[in-house]
C-alpha positions as CSV (number, residue, x, y, z in Angstrom):
1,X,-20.0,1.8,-20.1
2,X,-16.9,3.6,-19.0
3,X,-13.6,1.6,-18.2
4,X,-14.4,1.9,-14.0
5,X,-17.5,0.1,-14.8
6,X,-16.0,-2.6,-17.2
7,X,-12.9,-3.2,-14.4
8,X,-15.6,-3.6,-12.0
9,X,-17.8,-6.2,-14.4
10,X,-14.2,-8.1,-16.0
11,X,-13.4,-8.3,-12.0
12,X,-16.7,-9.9,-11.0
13,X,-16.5,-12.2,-14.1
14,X,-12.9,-13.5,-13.3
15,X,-14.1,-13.5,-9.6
16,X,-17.2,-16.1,-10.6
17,X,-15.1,-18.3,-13.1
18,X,-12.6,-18.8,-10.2
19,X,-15.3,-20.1,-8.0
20,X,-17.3,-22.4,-11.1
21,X,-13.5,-24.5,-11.5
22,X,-11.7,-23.9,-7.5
23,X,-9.1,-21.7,-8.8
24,X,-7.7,-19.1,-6.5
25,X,-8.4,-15.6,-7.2
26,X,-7.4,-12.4,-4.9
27,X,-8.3,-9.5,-6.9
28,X,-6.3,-6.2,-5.9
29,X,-8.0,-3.3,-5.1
30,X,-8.2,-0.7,-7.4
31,X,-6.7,2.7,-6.5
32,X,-6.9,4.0,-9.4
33,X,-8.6,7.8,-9.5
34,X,-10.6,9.0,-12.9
35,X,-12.0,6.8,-15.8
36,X,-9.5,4.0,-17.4
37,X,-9.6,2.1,-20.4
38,X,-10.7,-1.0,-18.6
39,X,-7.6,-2.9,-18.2
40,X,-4.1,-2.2,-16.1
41,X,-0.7,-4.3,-15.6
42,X,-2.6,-5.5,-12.7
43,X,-5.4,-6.8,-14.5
44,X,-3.5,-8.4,-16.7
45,X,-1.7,-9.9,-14.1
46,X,-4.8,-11.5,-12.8
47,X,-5.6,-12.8,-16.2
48,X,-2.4,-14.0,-16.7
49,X,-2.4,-16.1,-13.4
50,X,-6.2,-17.5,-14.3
51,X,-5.1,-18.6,-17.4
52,X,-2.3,-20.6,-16.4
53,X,-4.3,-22.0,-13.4
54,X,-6.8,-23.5,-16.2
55,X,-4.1,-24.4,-18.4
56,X,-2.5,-26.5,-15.2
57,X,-6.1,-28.2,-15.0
58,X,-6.2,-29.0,-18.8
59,X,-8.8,-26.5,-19.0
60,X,-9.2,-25.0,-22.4
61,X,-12.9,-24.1,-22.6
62,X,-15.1,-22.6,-20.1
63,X,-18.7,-22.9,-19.1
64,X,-20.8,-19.7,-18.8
65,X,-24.0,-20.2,-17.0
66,X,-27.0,-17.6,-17.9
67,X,-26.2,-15.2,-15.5
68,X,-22.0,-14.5,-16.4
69,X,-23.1,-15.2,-20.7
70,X,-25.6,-11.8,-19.5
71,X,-22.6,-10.4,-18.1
72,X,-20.5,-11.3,-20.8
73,X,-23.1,-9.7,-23.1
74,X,-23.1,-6.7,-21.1
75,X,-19.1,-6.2,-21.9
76,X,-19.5,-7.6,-25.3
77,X,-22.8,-7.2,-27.1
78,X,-23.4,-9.5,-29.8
79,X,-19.6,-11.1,-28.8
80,X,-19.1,-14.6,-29.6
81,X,-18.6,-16.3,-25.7
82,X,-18.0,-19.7,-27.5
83,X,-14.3,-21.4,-26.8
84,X,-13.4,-17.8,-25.6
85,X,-11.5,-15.9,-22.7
86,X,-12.8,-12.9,-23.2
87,X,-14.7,-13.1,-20.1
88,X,-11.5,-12.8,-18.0
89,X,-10.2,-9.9,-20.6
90,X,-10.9,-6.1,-20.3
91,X,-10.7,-3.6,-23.2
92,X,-7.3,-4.3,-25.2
93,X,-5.6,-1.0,-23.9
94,X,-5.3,2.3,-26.0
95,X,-2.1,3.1,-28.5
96,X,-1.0,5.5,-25.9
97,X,-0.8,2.9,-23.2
98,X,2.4,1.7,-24.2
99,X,3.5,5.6,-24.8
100,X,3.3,5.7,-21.5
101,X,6.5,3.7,-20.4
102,X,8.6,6.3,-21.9
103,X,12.3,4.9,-23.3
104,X,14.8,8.1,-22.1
105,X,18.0,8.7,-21.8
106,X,19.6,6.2,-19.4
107,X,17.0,4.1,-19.4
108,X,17.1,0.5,-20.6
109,X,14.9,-0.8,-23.6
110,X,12.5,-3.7,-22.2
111,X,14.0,-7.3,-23.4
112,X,13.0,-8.5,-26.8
113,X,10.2,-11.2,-27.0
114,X,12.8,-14.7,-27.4
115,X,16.0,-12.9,-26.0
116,X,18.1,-15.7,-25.4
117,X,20.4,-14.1,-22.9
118,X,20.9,-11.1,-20.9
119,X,23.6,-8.6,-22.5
120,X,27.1,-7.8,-20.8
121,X,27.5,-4.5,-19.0
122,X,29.1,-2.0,-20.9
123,X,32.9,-1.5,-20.6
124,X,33.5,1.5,-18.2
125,X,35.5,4.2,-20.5
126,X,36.7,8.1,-20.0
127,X,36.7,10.6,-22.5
128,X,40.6,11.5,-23.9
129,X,40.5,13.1,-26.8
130,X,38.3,13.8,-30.0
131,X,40.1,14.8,-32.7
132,X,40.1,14.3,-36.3
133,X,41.3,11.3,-38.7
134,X,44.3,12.7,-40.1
135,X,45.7,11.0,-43.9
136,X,42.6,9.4,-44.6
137,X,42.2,10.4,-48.1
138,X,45.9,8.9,-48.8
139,X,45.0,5.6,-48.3
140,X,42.2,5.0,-51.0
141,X,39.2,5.8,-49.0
142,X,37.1,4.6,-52.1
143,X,37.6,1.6,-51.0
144,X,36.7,1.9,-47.1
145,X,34.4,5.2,-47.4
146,X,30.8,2.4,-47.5
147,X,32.2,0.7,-44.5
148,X,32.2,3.9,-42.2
149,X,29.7,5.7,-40.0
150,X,28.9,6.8,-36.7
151,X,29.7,4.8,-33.8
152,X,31.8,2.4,-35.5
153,X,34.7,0.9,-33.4
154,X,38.4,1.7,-34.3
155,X,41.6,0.6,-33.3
156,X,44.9,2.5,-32.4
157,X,48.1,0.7,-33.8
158,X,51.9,1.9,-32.8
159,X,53.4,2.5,-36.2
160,X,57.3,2.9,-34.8
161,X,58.5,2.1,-38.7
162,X,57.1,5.4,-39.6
163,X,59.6,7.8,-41.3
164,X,57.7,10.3,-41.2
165,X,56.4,11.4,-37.9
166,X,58.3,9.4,-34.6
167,X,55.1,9.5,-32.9
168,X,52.9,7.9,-35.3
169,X,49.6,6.1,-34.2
170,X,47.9,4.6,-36.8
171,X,43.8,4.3,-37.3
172,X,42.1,1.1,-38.7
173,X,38.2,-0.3,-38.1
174,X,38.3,-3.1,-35.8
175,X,36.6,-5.3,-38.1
176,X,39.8,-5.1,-39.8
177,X,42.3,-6.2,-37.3
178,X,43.1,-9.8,-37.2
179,X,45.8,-11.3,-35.1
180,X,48.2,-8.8,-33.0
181,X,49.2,-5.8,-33.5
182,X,52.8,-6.5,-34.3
183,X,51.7,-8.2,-37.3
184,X,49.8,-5.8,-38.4
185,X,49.0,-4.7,-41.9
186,X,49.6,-1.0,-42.4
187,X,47.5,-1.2,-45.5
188,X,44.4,-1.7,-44.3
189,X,44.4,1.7,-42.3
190,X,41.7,4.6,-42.2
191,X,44.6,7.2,-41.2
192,X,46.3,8.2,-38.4
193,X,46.0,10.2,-34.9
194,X,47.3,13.8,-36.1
195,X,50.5,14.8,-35.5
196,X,49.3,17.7,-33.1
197,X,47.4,14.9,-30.8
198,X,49.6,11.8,-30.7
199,X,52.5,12.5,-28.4
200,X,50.8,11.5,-25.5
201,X,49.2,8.3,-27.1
202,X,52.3,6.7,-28.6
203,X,54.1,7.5,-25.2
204,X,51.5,5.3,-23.2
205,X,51.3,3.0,-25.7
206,X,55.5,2.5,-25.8
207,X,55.5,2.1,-21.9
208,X,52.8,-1.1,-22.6
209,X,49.8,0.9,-22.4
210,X,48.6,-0.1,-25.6
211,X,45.5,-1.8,-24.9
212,X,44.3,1.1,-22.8
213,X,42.7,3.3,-25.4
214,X,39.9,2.5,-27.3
215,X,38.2,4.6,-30.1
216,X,35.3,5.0,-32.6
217,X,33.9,7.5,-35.3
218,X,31.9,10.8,-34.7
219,X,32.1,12.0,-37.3
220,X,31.4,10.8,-41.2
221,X,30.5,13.6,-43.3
222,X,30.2,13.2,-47.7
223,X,31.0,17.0,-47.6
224,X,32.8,19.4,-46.0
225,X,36.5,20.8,-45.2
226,X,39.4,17.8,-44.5
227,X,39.2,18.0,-40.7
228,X,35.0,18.0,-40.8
229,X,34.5,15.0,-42.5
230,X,36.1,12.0,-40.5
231,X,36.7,12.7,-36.9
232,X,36.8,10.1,-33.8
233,X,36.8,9.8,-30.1
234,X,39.6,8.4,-27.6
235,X,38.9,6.8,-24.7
236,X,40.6,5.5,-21.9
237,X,39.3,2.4,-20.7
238,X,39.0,1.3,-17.2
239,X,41.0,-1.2,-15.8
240,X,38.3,-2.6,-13.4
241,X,36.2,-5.0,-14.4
242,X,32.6,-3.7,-15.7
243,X,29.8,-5.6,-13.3
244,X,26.0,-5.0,-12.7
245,X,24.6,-5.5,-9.1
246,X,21.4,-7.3,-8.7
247,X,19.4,-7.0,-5.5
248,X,15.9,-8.0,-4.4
249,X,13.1,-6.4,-2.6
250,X,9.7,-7.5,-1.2
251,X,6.6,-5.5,-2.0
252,X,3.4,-5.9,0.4
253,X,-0.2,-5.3,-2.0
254,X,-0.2,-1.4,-1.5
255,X,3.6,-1.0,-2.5
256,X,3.0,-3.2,-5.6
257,X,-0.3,-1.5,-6.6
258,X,1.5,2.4,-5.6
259,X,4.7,0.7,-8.7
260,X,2.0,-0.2,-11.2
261,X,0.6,3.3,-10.6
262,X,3.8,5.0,-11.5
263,X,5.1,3.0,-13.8
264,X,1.4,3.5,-15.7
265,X,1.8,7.2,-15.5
266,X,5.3,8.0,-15.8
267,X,7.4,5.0,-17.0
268,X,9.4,5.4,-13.6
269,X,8.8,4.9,-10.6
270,X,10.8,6.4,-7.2
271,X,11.9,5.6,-3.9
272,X,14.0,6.6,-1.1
273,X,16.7,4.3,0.3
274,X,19.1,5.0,3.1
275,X,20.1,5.1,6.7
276,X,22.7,5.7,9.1
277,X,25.4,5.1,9.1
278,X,25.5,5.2,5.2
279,X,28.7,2.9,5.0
280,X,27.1,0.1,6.5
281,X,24.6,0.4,3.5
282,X,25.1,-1.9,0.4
283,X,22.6,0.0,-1.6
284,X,22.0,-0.5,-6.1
285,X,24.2,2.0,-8.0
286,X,23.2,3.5,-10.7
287,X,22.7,1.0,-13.8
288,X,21.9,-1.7,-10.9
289,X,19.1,-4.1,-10.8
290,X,16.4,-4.5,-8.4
291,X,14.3,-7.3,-8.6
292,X,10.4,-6.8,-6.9
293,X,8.8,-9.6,-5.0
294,X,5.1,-9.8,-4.5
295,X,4.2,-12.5,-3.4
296,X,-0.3,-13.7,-4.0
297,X,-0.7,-17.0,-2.0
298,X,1.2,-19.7,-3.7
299,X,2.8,-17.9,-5.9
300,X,5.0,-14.5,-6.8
301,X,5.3,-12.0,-9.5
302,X,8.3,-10.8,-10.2
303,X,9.0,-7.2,-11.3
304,X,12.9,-6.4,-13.0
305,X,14.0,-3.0,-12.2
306,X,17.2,-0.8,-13.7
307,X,18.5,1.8,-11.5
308,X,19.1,5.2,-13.8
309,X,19.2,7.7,-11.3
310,X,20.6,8.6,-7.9
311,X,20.5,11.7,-5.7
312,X,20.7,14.9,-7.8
313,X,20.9,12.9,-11.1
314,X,17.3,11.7,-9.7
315,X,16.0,15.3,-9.8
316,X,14.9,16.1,-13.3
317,X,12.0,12.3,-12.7
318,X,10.5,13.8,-9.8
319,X,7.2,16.4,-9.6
320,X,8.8,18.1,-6.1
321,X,13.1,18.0,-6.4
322,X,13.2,20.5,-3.6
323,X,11.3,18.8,-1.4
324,X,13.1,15.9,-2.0
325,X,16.8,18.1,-1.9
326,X,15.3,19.5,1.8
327,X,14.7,16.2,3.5
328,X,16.7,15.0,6.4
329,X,16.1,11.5,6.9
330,X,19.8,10.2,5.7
331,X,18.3,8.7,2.6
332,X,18.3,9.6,-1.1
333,X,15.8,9.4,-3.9
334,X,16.1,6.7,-6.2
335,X,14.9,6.3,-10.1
336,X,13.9,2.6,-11.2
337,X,12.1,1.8,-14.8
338,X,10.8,-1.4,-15.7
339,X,13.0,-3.9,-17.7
340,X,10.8,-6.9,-17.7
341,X,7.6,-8.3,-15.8
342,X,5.5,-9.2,-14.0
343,X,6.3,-12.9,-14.6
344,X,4.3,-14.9,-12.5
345,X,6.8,-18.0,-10.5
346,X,5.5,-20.3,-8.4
347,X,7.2,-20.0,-4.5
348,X,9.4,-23.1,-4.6
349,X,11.4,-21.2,-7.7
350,X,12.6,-19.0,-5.8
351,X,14.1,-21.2,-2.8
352,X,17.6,-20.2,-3.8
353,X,16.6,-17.3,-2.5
354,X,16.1,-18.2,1.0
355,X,19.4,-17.5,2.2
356,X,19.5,-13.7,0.9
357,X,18.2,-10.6,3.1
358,X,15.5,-9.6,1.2
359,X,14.2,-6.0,2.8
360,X,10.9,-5.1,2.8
361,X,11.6,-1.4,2.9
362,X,14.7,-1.3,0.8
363,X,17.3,-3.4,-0.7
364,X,19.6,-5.0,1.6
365,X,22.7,-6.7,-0.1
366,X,24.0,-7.4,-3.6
367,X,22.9,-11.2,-4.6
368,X,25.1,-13.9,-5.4
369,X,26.4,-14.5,-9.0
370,X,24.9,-17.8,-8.6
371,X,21.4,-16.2,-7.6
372,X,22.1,-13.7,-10.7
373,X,21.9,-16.1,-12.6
374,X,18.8,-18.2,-11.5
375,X,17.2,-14.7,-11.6
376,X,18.2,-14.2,-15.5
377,X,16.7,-17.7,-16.4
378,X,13.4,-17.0,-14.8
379,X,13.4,-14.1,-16.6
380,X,14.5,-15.5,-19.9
381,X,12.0,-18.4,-19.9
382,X,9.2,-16.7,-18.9
């Protein structure tokens, strides 16, 4: 039996066990084109929804009469059927399934199962400067040299006791700072910004732009020449405040069948948003969320979506970027990967939501932090 063929049985199984206990069933069509491994997000959508239905019933074990325990038997010869589900189950799907939802570059890693909250956005920053750590091997790296490594934040601290060097900027981990900097002990320090690279620095940070920079390590070598081994980054960081968008969007069956499809195949899926004029458009930016309604009778499944590409930067995820450079329809490809879902909600959770324009076609407006935050516990419980 090839996976069409088990689909179509696992389908007409879930399709009669509805019926047997008045629980409501719409099976999707399947679009799907070549054998499969008998299961799909879809399908385990289904499942999902079944399961709950009977659970809501206090419904742990089901009846097979003679006809589905054949059926069953079919699926699962010599299969225990006893206390069992695996009437509503197809084939537990191939290693490579989960390959398929590919983690690159920009894309977001799916929450962890019992993630009590959603994380911040990241701090907007531009690159300044890398350089190396100058000093550090006068101030007994023996005893900080374990503590170091790649990516680990620093702090800048204006050093205007310094004898030596005017301009001095010194370098310590920032799980070593306590209290301000004006207090600071210049003992616990890593090094310094060289001499060559710190005019600029202790200027800013004299007129009171001292909480502007922000640093961390690149570079921690056991070997190598004195300017190879410990070298760091400066960045500026932005003054705005770092926020994520969230926006919703309501799928129809064939638009939520067509995002299962790509997201199966290629981890992403695209679209292409727009209009004119494009300034009366409120449309995701890139590391945006877009949350995915679809709603089956009673209830809705919700898919959560991050934005990681936009326009050009969408190019490199799509199988024609020419053809999609060379359209004129004032709109511009989008790149979405899946953070989380389906969950499955019932309608009256998402009444806060009844106030928001919710497009059909495309997102419409950014939500409320209010609804934001509604969104994120659905999420989080589910």
């Amino acid at each position: 039996m090839n996976g069409k063929d088990k689909c179509n049985l696992l389908r007409e199984i879930r399709k009669r066990i509805a019926t047997q206990y008045g629980l409501t069933y719409q099976p999707a069509e399947c679009r799907h084109e070549g054998d499969c491994a008998g299961t799909c997000p879809k399908c385990d959508t289904e499942l999902q929804d079944l399961q709950r239905q009977l659970k809501e019933k206090g419904i742990e074990n089901i009846e097979l009469d003679r006809q589905m325990e054949e059926m069953v038997d079919t699926f699962n010869p010599g299969g225990d059927t006893d206390n069992d589900l695996i009437a509503l189950q197809g084939d537990v799907a191939p290693p490579e399934y989960n390959d398929k939802i590919e983690i690159t570059e920009g894309m977001p890693v799916p929450l962890p199962e019992g993630m009590s909250n959603f994380p911040e956005p990241k701090k907007k920053r531009a690159f300044f400067k890398e350089c190396a750590v100058a000093g550090w091997n006068f101030h007994h790296p023996e005893d900080f040299w374990d503590e170091l490594y790649e990516g680990a934040e620093l702090v800048l601290i204006r050093e205007r006791a310094n004898k030596h060097d005017r301009n001095a900027v010194a370098v310590a981990l920032a799980d070593d700072m306590e209290g301000d900097t004006e207090n600071f002990d210049f003992d616990c320090i890593i090094g310094y910004v060289p001499r060559k690279e710190n005019e600029m620095v202790a200027k800013m940070m004299d007129m009171g732009w001292g909480d502007a920079f922000t640093a961390e390590l690149t570079t921690v070598k056991d070997n190598g020449t004195y300017d190879e081994r410990l070298r760091m980054t400066i960045y500026i960081k932005s003054k705005i405040e770092s926020t994520e968008s969230w926006y919703v969007q309501k799928m129809d069956n064939s638009s939520c069948q067509n995002l299962l499809e790509f997201l199966y195949q290629d981890g992403i899926t695209h679209f292409r948003w727009g209009g004119f004029p494009p300034w009366e458009r409120d449309l995701p930016r890139k590391g945006d969320k877009v949350v995915f309604i679809h709603q089956c009778g009673a209830d809705a499944e919700l898919y959560l979506m991050h934005t990681i590409a936009i326009g050009e930067d969408a190019m490199l995820f799509l199988e024609n970027p020419e053809e999609e450079l060379n359209m004129v329809d004032d709109c511009a490809p989008y790149v979405l990967t899946l953070v989380k879902g389906p969950i499955i909600v019932d309608l009256q959770e998402l009444n806060f939501l009844s106030n928001c324009k919710i497009g059909s076609c495309q997102p419409e407006e950014k939500l409320s932090e209010d609804c934001i935050a509604k969104l994120k516990d659905l999420f989080l419980k589910k």
